[in-house]
N, C-alpha and C positions, 0 to 999 in steps of 0.2 A: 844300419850302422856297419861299418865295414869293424873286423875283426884286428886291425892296430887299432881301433880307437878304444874299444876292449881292454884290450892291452893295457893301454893311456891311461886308460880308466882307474884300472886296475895298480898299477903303478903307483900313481896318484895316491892312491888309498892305502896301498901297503906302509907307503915312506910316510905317512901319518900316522903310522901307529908310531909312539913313542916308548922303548925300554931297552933295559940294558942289556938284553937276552937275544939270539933269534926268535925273530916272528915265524909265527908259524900259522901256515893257510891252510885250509882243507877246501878240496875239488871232491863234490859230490855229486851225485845222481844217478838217474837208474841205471843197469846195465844196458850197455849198448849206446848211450848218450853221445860219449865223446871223451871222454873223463881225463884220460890217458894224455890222448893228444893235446887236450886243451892244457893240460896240466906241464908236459912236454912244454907247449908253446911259451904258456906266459914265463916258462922256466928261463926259456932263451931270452924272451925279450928284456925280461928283467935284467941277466946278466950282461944284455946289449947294450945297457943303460947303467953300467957300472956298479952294477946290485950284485952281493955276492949270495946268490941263489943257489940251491942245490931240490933235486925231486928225489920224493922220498914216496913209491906206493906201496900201497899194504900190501899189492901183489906177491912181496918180497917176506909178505910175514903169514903166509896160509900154512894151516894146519898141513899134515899130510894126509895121504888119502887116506889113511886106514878112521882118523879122527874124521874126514871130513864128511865120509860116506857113512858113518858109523849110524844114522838116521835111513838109510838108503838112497841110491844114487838119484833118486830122482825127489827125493823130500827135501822143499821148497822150506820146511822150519830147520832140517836139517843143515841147510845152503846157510842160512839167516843165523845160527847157533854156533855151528861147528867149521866153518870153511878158515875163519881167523885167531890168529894168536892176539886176541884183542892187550891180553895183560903184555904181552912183548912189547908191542906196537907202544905204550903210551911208557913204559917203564924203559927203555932202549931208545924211544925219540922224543914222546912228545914231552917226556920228563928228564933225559938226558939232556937235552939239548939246554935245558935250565940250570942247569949247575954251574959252576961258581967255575970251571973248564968246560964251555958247552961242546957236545960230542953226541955221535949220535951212529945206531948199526945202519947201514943201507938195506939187509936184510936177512934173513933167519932160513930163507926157504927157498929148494931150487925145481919149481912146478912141474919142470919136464921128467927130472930124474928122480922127482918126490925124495931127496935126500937134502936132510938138514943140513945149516952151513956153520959154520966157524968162524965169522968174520970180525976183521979188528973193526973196534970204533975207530969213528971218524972224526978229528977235531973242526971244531966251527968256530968262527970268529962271531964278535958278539950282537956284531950287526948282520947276519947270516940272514938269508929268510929261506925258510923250508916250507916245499911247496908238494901236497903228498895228495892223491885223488885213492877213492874210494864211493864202495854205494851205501856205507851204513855206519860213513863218521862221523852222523853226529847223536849219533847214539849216546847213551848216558855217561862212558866208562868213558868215552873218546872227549865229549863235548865241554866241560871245564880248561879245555888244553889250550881249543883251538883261540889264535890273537885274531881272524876274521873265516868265515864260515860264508864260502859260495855254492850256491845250487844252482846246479845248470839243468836245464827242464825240456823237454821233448815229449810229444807224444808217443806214446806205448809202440805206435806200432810201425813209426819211424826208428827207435830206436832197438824195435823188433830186428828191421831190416839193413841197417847197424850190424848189430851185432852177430847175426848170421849171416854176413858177408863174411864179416870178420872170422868167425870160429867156425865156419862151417868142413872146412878142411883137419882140421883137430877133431870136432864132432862127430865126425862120418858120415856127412854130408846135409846139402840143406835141408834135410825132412828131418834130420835127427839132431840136427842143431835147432832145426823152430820147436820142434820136441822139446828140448831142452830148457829153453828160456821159457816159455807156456810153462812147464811143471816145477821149475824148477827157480830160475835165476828169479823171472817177472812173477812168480806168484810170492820168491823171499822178498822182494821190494815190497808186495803188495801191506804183509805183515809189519814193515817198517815204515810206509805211510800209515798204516793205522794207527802203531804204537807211539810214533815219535811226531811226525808232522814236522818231515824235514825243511820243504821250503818256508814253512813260517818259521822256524828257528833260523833262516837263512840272513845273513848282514847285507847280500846280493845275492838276486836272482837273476839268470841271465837265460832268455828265451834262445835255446839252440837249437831250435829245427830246423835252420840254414845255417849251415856252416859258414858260408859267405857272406850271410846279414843277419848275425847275432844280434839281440838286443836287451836292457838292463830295462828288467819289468819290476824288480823289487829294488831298492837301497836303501839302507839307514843313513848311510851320510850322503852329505850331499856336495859334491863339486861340479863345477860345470865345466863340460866337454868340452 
C-alpha cells in the first residue's frame, strides 16, 4: 500500500468523526518507529485537503532534566515516569482544546536549552483536528481524550536502527546512542507494552516497517480504499 493511500485512509476516517469540538488524534508507538514524521505527514495532507489540522507532540511538554533524570540517566522506569508533564499535556490540549473557546499551548518545554516556556495559547476553530505523536499516549491519564487512537508498529530492532540514525549525533555517537534505547528508551516501552497493551487499544494499526509500503493490519471501522 503506498503511503497516500494511508493518508486517504486516514482522512476518510478522521472527517467521520462527528462533534462540535476539535478532533483530536494520537500517533503512537515505540521509539524510533516513525511517529514524528508520520504524524508531520498526515498533518500536511490533511491541510492539503482543506482540513484545518495543526501538530501538537508531547516533545513540547518534557519534563526538565533535573525531573527527568531524577531516576538515573539511564533508568528505563525513570524514561516511562518522569520524562513527561503528562497533567500539562491533557489539561493545555487535550482538555483545552474542549472548551466552549477551543485553544490549546504548542508547548511547555525547550529540550535543547532545558528551559521552560511562556507560550500564549493558541485559538482553534471548532472543526480543528489536532494531530500529536507520542510513545505512551495511550496511557490511562491521556486515553479518555483521544477522538481516534493509532499504532504504528515496527520491529524492535528496525526501529532500533531508526532511531540511532536519528539521535546518534546528540547521543555521542552510535555505540552510546544503541546504549541508550537498549537501557533506556526500548526497555521504558517494554513496561508500557506490559501495563497497557497499546496496539489492542489501538482504533488502527498500521504495519510501518516500510516506509514506502505501509500497511493497515488493525481497524475498527471500516471503509474501503
Amino acid at each position: 500500500m503506498q503511503p497516500e493511500q494511508i493518508y486517504s485512509y486516514l482522512y476518510q476516517q478522521i472527517r467521520s468523526i462527528t462533534k462540535d469540538k476539535p478532533v483530536r488524534i494520537a500517533i503512537n508507538g515505540m521509539e524510533g518507529t516513525g511517529k514524528t514524521t508520520f504524524a508531520e505527514k498526515l498533518t500536511n495532507y490533511l491541510i492539503a485537503h482543506q482540513s484545518r489540522a495543526v501538530h501538537v507532540s508531547i516533545d513540547g511538554y518534557h519534563h526538565d532534566r533535573a525531573r527527568r533524570y531524577r531516576q538515573g540517566r539511564d533508568s528505563a522506569l525513570g524514561y516511562y515516569e518522569d520524562a513527561y508533564d503528562e497533567d500539562a499535556f491533557v489539561r493545555l490540549v487535550l482538555l483545552a482544546s474542549q472548551g466552549e473557546r477551543p485553544q490549546y499551548t504548542p508547548a511547555i518545554h525547550d529540550l535543547v536549552s532545558d528551559k521552560y516556556l511562556d507560550m500564549e495559547r493558541l485559538e482553534l476553530d471548532h472543526d480543528a483536528i489536532i494531530i500529536s505523536d507520542g510513545s505512551y499516549l495511550f496511557k490511562s491519564i491521556y486515553r479518555p481524550h483521544w477522538d481516534l487512537k493509532i499504532f504504528l508498529k515496527a520491529d524492535q530492532a528496525i526501529a532500533m536502527e531508526r532511531g540511532v540514525s536519528r539521535d546518534r549525533e546528540e547521543l555521542g555517537g552510535d555505540r552510546a546512542a544503541r546504549d541508550k534505547y537498549v537501557k533506556r528508551y526500548h526497555a521504558a516501552f517494554a513496561i508500557y507494552q506490559s501495563e497497557v497493551n497499546p496496539e489492542m487499544l489501538a482504533d488502527i494499526v498500521i504495519d510501518y516497517n516500510d516506509f514506502e509500503n505501509p500497511f493497515i493490519s488493525k481497524q475498527v471501522y471500516k471503509v474501503v480504499l
